[in-house]
C-alpha positions, 0 to 999 in steps of 0.5 A: 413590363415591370416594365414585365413587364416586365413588369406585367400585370398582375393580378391581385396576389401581384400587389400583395406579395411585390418585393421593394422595387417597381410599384411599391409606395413611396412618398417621401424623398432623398438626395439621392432619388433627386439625383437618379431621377431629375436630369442634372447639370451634369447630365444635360451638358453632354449626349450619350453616342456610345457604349461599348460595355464589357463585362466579366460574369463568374456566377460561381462567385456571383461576381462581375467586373468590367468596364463601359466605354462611354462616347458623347457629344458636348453640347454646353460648357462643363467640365463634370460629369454624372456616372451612375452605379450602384452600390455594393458595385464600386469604381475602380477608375476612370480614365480619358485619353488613358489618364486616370480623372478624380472621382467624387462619389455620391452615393450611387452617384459618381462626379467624375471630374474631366482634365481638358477642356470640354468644346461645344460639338465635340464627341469624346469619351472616358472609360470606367472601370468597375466590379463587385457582386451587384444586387441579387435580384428578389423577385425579378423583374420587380426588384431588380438586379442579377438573378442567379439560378441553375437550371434542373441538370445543375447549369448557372441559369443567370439573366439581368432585369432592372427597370425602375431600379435602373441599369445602374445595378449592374453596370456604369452608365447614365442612368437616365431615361431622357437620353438614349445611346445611339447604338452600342456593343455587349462584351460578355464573357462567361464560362465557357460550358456556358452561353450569353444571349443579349441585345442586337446581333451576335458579331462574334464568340471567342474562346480563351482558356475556361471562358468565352465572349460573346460580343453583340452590337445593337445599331438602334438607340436603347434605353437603359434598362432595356440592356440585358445579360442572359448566361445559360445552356442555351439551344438556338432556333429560328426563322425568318419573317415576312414583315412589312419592312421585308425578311425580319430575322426571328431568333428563340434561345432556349434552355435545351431540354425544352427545345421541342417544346419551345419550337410548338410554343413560340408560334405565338411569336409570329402571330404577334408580329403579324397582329402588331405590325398590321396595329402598329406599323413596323417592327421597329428594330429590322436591324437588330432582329427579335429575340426570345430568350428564356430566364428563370424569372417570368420576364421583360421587355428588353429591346430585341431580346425579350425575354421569357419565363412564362413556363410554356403556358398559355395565359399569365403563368396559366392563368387568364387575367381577365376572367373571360376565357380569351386570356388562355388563347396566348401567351401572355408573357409572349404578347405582352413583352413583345408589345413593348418593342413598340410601347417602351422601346420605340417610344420611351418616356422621358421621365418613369413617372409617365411610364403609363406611356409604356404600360398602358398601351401595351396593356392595351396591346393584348386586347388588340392581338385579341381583336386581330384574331378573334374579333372586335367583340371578344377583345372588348370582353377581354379589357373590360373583363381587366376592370377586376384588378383596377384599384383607384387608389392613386393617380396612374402617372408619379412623382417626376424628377426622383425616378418614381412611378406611378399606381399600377393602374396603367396597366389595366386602367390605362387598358381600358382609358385607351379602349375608352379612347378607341369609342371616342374616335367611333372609327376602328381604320381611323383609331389603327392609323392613329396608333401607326402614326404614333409609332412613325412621328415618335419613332425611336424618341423619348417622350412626355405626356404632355406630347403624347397628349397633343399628338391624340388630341390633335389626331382625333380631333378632340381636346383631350386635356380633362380626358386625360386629367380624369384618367391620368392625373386623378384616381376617380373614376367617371361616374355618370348619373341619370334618371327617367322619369315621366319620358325624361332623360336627366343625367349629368357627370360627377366624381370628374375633373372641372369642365370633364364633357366627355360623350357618351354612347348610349343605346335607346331600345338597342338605337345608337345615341350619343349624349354629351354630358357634363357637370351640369345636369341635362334633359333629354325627352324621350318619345313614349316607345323609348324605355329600354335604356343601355349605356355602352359598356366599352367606356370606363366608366361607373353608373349611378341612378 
């Protein structure tokens, strides 16, 4: 999960060979990251009901045209309104009530200027008209945009990702993660040798001359990113699953020369929904189904249509990420996208610079399919053994209001500030309510940090504002300093934030203790047989004595 992620983690060869996009440094900035990232005039007037986007798709020509029919609901007196859409796309016209509006474009931000009256609790809705050859994605999902390939019998292999970049890539929209549509539909017409997969459920094909549309309806709100196109010679499977909210249709899409092989591999999916409703609470789109589709990148987290390229193998590309073993027993692109049903599309951050909120609970998420299956002790060595690719190099949350990021540390850092978290809580019932509890009260809701912050806080029973500074907000990471000397414990933290007392659990010839050190040094005397001293390797943190 860029997002992959997509984005998904990476690894050390991740950072070195990224393409422009997700995760790449940025420091300074330009009207227009102002106007794609902040939530602007003509942004907040109006609320997104509705979209009816239809496109056209001819891979021959790499071309795409269309239009989004976009719905809203007035909510304070304006009279312009902010269509994003990126260049080299252009916009043909606009219209409302079939009248064609002025548009002024800026960059990749279009003011599009209404002729009535806008009234306060109203609903409305314009058209736009658009088409070109939109960005041809790099290395998705990093960069972002189309990618077009062909599948090894010579078939367009075409499928969309976007996140960071914004669905503004490849269709006109409000371009923003604050506000979620309520529900929508997908038109997408493609050759008709072909197949489009998309979110939601299929309502209908239909077939006229050389092409084909396929029209698919999602009846959950989604954000934007989380919107996709996948055009290939696809085969279908599927199965029902007996999830805590009753039958919960599980459907694959497959180029069809790796239907066998699929059909053995995506067992895992099952296995996911079981260990994350049962950490989670539901699967949050019973209406919509889940869907696994492949596509010629290694994939992402479209909200129920995740989307998979992971070449059948166990691990990251075969690979596992943490070093320990436990990585090869699943597929990482499987368990980790499929996290993001509930990190990223139940509850979505607000603004991307606390896409932590996405990354690092789904991150974290491995590590509990882990705990469900094989153990509490070997998903604490899977997330501790994550701690290779940390870097520290920049705080984990970003620049807000100009649509940046922060470091990719949320991944496996922000992994492991949660498993910290979970040794803070010292309940494992209480620790999995809390997380159930998250997905119910910020059910299908764009958030901030700051909530996400209260809502632990007040859950655990713990202020955890320095907790949160240390981890989020400051790219040091805790050092504890100790010493013994003469039966006497001296520790203290340093490297912290001001007023950083987080506890600390410690073992005294392998007797639980937990010690509550703070900037300012501590003694503790220890009785004579107590020389074994151990401190508890589930918490990030670093050592000095």
């Amino acid at each position: 999960m860029k997002k992959l992620l997509l984005i998904l983690f990476l690894s050390t060869s991740f950072f070195s060979c990224k393409a422009q996009g997700l995760l790449t440094e940025k420091n300074n900035f330009t009207r227009q990251d102002t106007l794609r990232g902040s939530i602007t005039p003509e942004r907040i007037w109006w609320d997104l009901t509705y979209y009816h986007l239809d496109v056209k798709v001819n891979p021959d020509k790499k071309f795409i045209s269309g239009k989004n029919t976009i719905k809203y609901k007035v909510l304070s007196e304006n009279n312009t309104m902010q269509i994003d859409l990126q260049a080299p796309l252009i916009i043909t016209k606009v219209t409302q009530d079939e009248k064609e509006l002025e548009v002024i474009h800026d960059g990749n931000a279009h003011f599009v200027k209404l002729l009535k009256k806008q009234i306060i609790g109203s609903t409305d809705s314009i058209i736009v008209h658009y088409k070109g050859n939109p960005k041809e994605a790099i290395r998705a999902p990093w960069d972002g945009g189309f990618s077009w390939r062909k599948d090894k019998n010579g078939n367009h292999f075409v499928a969309t990702s976007c996140q960071g970049l914004g669905a503004s890539v490849w269709w006109p929209c409000k371009d923003h993660m604050y506000d979620e549509v309520e529900n929508m539909r997908i038109s997408v017409t493609v050759p008709s040798y072909l197949m489009d997969v998309s979110n939601g459920r299929l309502e209908s094909v239909k077939k006229h001359g050389d092409y084909t549309t396929y029209n698919w309806y999602i009846d959950n709100p989604i954000n934007n990113y989380g919107v996709n196109v996948n055009i290939g010679d696809y085969a279908h499977f599927s199965e029902v699953y007996d999830g805590e909210k009753g039958n919960l249709d599980m459907d694959y899409y497959v180029l069809k020369y790796n239907l066998d092989k699929a059909k053995k591999h995506f067992k895992d999916a099952p296995k996911m929904m079981k260990a994350f409703e049962h950490w989670f609470g539901p699967y949050p789109f019973y209406e919509d189904g889940f869907k696994l589709v492949e596509v010629p990148y290694l994939g992402m987290e479209h909200q129920s249509s995740v989307t998979y390229g992971n070449q059948y193998k166990q691990g990251y590309l075969g690979r596992d990420l943490s070093g320990t073993g436990w990585g090869l027993k699943f597929d990482f692109i499987i368990i980790h996208e499929a996290g993001h049903e509930w990190f990223a599309n139940n509850i979505t951050n607000k603004d991307i610079a606390d896409m932590w909120i996405h990354e690092s609970f789904t991150n974290y998420s491995e590590s509990l399919f882990i705990d469900y299956y094989y153990g509490k002790k070997a998903a604490s060595e899977y997330v501790i053994g994550l701690r290779n690719s940390i870097s520290n190099k920049a705080p984990i949350i970003g620049k807000y209001n100009v649509n940046k990021e922060g470091s990719g540390d949320m991944y496996n850092k922000g992994g492991n500030m949660l498993h910290t978290l979970r040794q803070l809580v010292n309940n494992d019932e209480k620790w999995r309510s809390i997380l159930r509890k998250m997905n119910k009260v910020f059910y299908h809701q764009t958030v901030t940090t700051k909530q996400i912050e209260n809502f632990l806080s007040e859950e655990i029973g713990i202020n955890l504002k320095t907790f949160f500074d240390q981890y989020l907000r400051n790219k040091k990471i805790p050092t504890f300093t100790y010493k013994i000397k003469n039966n006497t414990l001296t520790y203290s933290w340093i490297n912290v934030v001001d007023n950083f007392n987080m506890p600390l659990k410690v073992y005294l010839n392998d007797k639980v203790k937990w010690i509550y050190p703070s900037t300012e040094k501590q003694e503790i005397i220890l009785k004579e047989k107590e020389t074994d001293f151990k401190i508890d390797p589930n918490f990030y943190i670093s050592v000095k004595n």
